[in-house]
C-alpha positions as CSV (number, residue, x, y, z in Angstrom):
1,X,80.0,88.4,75.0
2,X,81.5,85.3,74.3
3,X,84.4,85.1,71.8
4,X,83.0,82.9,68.9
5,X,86.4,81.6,67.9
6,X,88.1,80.6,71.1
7,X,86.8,77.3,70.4
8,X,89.6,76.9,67.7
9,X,91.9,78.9,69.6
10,X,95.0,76.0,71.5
11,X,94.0,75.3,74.7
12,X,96.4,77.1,77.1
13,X,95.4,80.6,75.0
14,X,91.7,80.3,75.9
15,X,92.3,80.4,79.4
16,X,94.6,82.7,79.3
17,X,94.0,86.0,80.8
18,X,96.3,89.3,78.8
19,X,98.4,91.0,81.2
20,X,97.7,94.3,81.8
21,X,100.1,97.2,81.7
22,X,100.0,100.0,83.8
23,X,97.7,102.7,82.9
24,X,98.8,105.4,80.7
25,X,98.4,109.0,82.2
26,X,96.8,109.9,78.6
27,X,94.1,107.1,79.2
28,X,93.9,108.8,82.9
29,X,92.9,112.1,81.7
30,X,90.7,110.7,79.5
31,X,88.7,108.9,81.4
32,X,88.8,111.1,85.0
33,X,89.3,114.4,83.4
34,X,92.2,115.5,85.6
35,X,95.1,116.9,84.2
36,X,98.8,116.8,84.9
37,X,98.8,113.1,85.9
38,X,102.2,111.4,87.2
39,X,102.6,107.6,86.5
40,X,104.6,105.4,88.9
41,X,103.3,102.5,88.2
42,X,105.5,100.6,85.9
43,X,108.8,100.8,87.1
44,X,110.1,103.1,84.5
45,X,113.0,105.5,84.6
46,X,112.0,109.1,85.6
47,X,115.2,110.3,83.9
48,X,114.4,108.6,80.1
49,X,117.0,108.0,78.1
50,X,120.6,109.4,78.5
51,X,122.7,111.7,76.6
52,X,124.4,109.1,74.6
53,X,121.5,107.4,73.7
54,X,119.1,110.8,72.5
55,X,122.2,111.8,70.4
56,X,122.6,107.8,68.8
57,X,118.4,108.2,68.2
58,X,118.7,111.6,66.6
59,X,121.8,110.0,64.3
60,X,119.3,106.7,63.8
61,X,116.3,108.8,62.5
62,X,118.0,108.4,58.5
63,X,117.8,105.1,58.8
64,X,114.4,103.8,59.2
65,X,113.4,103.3,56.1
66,X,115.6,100.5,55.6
67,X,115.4,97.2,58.3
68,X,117.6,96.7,61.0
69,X,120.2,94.4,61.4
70,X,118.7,91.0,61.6
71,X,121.8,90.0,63.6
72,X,121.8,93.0,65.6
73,X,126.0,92.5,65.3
74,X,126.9,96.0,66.7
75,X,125.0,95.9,70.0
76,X,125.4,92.1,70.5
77,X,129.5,92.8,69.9
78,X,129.1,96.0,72.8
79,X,127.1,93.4,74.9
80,X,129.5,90.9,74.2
81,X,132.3,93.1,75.6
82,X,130.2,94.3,78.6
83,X,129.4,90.9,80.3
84,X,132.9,89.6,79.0
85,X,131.5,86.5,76.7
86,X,131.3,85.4,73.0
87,X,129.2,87.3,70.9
88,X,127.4,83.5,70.7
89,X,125.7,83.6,73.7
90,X,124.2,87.0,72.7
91,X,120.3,86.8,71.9
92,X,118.5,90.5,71.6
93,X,114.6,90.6,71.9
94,X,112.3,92.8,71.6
95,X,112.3,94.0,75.3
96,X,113.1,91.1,78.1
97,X,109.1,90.1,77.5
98,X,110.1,89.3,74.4
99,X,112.8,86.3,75.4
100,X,111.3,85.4,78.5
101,X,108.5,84.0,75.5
102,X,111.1,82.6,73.2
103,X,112.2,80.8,75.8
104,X,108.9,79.3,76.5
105,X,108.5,78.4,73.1
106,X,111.7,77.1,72.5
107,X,112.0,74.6,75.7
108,X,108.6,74.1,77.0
109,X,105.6,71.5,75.4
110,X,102.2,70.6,76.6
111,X,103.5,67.8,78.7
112,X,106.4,69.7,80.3
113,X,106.2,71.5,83.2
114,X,107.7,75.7,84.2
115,X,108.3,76.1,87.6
116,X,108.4,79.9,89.3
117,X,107.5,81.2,92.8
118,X,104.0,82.8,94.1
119,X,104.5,86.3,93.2
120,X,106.4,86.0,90.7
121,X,106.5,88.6,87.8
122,X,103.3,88.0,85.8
123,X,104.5,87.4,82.3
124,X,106.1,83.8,83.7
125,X,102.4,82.1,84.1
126,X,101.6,83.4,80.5
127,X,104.5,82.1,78.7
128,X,104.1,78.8,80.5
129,X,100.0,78.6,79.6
130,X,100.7,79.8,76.3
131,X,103.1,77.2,75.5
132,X,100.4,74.6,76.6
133,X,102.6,73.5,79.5
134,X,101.7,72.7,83.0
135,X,102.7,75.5,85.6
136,X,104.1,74.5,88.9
137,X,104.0,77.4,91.4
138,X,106.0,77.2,94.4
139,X,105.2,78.9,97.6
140,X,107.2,82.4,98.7
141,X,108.4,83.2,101.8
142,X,106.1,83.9,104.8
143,X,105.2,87.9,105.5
144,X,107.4,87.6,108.3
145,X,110.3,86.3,106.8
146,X,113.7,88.4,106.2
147,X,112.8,89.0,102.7
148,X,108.9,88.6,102.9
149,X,106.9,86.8,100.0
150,X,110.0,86.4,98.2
151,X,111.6,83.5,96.4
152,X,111.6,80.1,99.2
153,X,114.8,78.4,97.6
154,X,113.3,74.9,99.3
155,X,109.9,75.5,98.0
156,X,111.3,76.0,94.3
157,X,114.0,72.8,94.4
158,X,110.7,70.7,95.4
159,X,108.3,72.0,93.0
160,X,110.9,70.6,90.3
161,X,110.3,67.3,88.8
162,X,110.9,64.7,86.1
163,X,108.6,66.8,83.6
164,X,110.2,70.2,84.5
165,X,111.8,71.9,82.1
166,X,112.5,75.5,83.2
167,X,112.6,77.2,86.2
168,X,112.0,81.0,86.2
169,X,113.6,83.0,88.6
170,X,113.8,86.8,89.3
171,X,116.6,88.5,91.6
172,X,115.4,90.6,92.2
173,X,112.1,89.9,92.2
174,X,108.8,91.8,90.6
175,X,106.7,93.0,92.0
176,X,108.3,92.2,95.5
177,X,111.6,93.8,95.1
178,X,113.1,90.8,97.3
179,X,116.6,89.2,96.1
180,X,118.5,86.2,96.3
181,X,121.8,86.6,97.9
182,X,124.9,85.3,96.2
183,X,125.1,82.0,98.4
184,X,121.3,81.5,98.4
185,X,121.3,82.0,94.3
186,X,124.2,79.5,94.3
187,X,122.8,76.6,96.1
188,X,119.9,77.0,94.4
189,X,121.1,76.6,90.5
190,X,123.6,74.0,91.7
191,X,120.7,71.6,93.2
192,X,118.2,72.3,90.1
193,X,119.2,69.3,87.6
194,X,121.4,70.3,84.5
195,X,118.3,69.1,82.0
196,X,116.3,72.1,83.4
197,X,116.9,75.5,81.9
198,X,117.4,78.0,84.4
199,X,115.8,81.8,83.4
200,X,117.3,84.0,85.8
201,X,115.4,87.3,84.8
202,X,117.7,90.8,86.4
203,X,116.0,93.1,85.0
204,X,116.5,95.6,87.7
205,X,120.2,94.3,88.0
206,X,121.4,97.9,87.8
207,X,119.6,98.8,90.5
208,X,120.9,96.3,93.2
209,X,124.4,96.1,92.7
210,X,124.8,98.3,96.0
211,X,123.0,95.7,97.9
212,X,125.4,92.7,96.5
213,X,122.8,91.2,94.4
214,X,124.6,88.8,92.1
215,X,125.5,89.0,88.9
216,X,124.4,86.1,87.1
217,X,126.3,86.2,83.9
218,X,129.6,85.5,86.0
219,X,128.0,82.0,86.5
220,X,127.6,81.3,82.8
221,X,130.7,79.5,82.3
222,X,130.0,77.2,85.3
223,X,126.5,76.1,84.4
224,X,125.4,75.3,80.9
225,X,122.1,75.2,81.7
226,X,121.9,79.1,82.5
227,X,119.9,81.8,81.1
228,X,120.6,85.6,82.0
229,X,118.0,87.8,81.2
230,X,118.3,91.6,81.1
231,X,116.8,94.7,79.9
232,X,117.3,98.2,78.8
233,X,113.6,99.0,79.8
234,X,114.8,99.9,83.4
235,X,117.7,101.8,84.4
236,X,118.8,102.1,81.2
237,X,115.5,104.8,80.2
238,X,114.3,102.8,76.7
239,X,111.4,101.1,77.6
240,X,109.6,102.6,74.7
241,X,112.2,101.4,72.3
242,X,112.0,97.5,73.9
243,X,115.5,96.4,73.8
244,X,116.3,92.9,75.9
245,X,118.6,90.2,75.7
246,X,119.7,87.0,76.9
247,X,123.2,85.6,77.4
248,X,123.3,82.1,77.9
249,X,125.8,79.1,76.6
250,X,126.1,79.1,72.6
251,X,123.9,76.2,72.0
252,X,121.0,77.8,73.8
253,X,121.2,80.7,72.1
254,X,121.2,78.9,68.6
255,X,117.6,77.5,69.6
256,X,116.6,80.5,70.6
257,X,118.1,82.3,67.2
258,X,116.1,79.8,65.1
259,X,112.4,80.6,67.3
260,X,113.4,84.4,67.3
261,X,111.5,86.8,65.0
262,X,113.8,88.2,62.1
263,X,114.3,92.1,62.8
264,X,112.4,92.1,66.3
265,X,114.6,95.1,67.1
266,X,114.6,98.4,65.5
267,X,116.5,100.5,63.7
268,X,116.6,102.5,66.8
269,X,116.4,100.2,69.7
270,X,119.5,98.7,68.5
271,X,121.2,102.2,68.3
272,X,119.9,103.7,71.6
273,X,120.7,100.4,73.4
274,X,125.0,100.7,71.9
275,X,125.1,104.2,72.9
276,X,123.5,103.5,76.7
277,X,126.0,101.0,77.9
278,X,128.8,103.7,77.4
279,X,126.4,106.2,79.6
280,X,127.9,105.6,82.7
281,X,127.7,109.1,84.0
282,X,123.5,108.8,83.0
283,X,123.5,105.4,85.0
284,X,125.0,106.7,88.1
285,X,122.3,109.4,88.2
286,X,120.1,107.1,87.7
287,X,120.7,104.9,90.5
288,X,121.8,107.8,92.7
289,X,118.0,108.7,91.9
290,X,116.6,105.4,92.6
291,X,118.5,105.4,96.0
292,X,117.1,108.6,97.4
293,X,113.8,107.7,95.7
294,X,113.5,104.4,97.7
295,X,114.7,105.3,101.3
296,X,112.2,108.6,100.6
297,X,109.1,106.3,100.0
298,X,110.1,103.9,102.6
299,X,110.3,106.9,104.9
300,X,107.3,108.9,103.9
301,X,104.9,105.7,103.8
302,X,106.4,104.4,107.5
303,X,105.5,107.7,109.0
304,X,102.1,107.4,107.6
305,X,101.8,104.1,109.2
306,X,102.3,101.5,106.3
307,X,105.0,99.1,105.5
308,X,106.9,98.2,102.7
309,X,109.0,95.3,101.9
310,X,112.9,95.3,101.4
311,X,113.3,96.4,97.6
312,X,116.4,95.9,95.7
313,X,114.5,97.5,92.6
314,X,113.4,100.8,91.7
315,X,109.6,99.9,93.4
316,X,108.6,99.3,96.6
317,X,105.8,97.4,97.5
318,X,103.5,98.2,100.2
319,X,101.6,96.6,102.7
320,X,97.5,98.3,103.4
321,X,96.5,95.9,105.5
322,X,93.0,96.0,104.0
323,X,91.7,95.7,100.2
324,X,93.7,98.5,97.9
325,X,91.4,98.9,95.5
326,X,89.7,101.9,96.6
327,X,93.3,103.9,97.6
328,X,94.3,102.9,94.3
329,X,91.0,104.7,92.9
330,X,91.5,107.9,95.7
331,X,95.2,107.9,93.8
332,X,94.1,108.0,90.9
333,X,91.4,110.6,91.5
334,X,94.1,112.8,92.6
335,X,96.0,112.3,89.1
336,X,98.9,110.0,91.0
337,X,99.0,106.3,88.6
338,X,100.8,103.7,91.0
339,X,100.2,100.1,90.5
340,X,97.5,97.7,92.3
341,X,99.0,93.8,92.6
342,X,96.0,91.7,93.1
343,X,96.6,89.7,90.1
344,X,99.7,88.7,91.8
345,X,97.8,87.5,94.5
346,X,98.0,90.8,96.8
347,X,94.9,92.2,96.9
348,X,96.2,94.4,99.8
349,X,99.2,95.9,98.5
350,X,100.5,98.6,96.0
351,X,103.7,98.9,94.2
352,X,104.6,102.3,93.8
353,X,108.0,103.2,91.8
354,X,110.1,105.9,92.5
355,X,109.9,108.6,90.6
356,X,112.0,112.6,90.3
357,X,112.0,114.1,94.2
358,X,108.9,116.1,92.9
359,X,106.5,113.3,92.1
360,X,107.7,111.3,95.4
361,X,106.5,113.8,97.0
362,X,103.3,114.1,95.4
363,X,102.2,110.5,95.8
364,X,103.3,110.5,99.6
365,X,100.7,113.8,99.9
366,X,98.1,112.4,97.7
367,X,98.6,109.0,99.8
368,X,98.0,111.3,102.5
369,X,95.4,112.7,102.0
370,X,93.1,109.7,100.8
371,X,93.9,108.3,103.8
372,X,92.8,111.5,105.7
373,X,89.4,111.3,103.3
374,X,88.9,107.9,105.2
375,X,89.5,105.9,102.1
């Protein structure tokens, strides 16, 4: 049925499409009738939240009747202190969706231009259309390429010109899992012109440390024109609380303070998120996890004949070779929720994220046996 009021609607909102999140294993059960679903489709944290962060929650509770912090001071100070800059360059969202949108609004117009690679993470197109500006999409790498369909540092410095105003990059990379190495990363943001804000989204930073992924905020103080983006959705175990943040130089975050919503994090996002950088022991578990978790999948999914690319996040993605639509549907059938890509242009993969030891294990037999089934 056509919508009788996208005709007043700006123009890059009506052709927009709404992302889609990863189905719920409540909306499963609903619709299929199984029971005991397992979701690994949205590359959460099997663990949850820490210690530290369920006690600062339970101490929170009292406090929502009143509005948070507009300033979000006590988290911004702890963040502050973490990634060793001023409290200035601090900007908290309302999960990394959040400022990855502020930015948009902020910096791009209708006859600017956002630049990001093929397979980008899916919420980059959407904040560029939104904003009315023109997207410029720059090829990834080749299958066959050491870090396959990931970011093509070339491709990305030529898609960049005089009406480009941001560049969005992931290291490492959703729904890929490819990264950027520290020379590679370098080259890169020294080549893009100092007039073109750089968004370098690490949202699965935690997760890729091992693998000497870089750390972007220790670039901050050598290019202005540099935007970190991270998240507490991810290793951290808060997705449900949507705590994100930005550090970037001063001035940046001023613009981005005066497009930012008043209050766009809660009471208890802002008290879970304090409390989870001090977790460390719940972070090494975490990752510990994630470790095991990704050299099981790669493991279990080579022996049954299919290949996955090099992951530096808490996902792999997975190579068919044919359509994964009706896998995807066998999975589901079998109460295992794992991703399909082919919005991102993959119609023949699946990003699965690792889960406990237990649900591993039960996607790699339910994968199994739909293949078996002749699926």
């Amino acid at each position: 049925m056509a919508n009788r009021f996208e005709q007043f609607a700006a123009p890059g909102v009506r052709r927009l499409a709404p992302y889609v999140p990863g189905k719920p294993p409540e909306q499963l059960e609903r619709e299929l009738g199984v029971t005991g679903s397992i979701k690994l489709a949205s590359n959460e944290n099997p663990l949850g939240p820490g210690p530290c962060a369920r006690a600062a929650l339970a101490g929170a509770i009292a406090g929502v009747g009143m509005y948070p912090d507009g300033s979000g001071h006590v988290l911004r100070t702890r963040l502050a202190e973490k990634h060793k800059v001023a409290i200035e360059q601090v900007t908290l969202g309302n999960g990394s969706n959040d400022v990855l949108v502020l930015l948009a609004e902020t910096f791009l117009t209708p006859d600017q231009e956002g630049v990001y690679s093929q397979y980008a993470f899916a919420v980059y197109p959407i904040a560029v259309q939104a904003s009315g500006a023109q997207a410029r999409v720059a090829a990834a790498n080749p299958p066959d390429h050491p870090m396959p369909l990931g970011h093509d540092p070339a491709a990305i410095l030529a898609a960049i010109g005089p009406k480009t105003r941001v560049v969005f990059l992931a290291n490492p990379n959703n729904p890929t899992g490819t990264w950027m190495t520290g020379p590679e990363l370098d080259a890169l943001i020294h080549a893009i012109p100092p007039e073109v804000i750089i968004v370098l989204d690490e949202a699965y930073h935690e997760y890729s440390v091992a693998l000497g992924v870089p750390d972007g905020a220790t670039r901050l103080a050598r290019h202005g024109n540099l935007v970190v983006v991270r998240t507490f959705s991810k290793a951290y175990g808060l997705a449900g609380l949507r705590v994100g943040y930005t550090l970037s130089h001063p001035d940046i975050a001023d613009l981005l303070n005066r497009v930012r919503q008043p209050f766009n994090v809660s009471v208890l996002g802002l008290a879970a998120a304090a409390a989870a950088i001090d977790d460390h022991e719940h972070l090494s578990k975490t990752i510990e996890l994630n470790r095991l978790g990704l050299a099981r999948l790669r493991e279990g999914l080579a022996a049954l004949g299919l290949p996955v690319l090099p992951s530096a996040g808490n996902f792999v993605l997975c190579d068919l070779r044919r359509p994964a639509a009706a896998l995807n549907d066998a999975l589901l059938r079998r109460g295992v929720i794992v991703r399909g890509v082919a919005n991102y242009g993959l119609p023949n993969h699946l990003r699965i994220s690792t889960g406990t030891a237990e649900q591993n294990e039960r996607f790699l037999a339910a994968m199994a046996d739909a293949l078996a089934e002749g699926t």
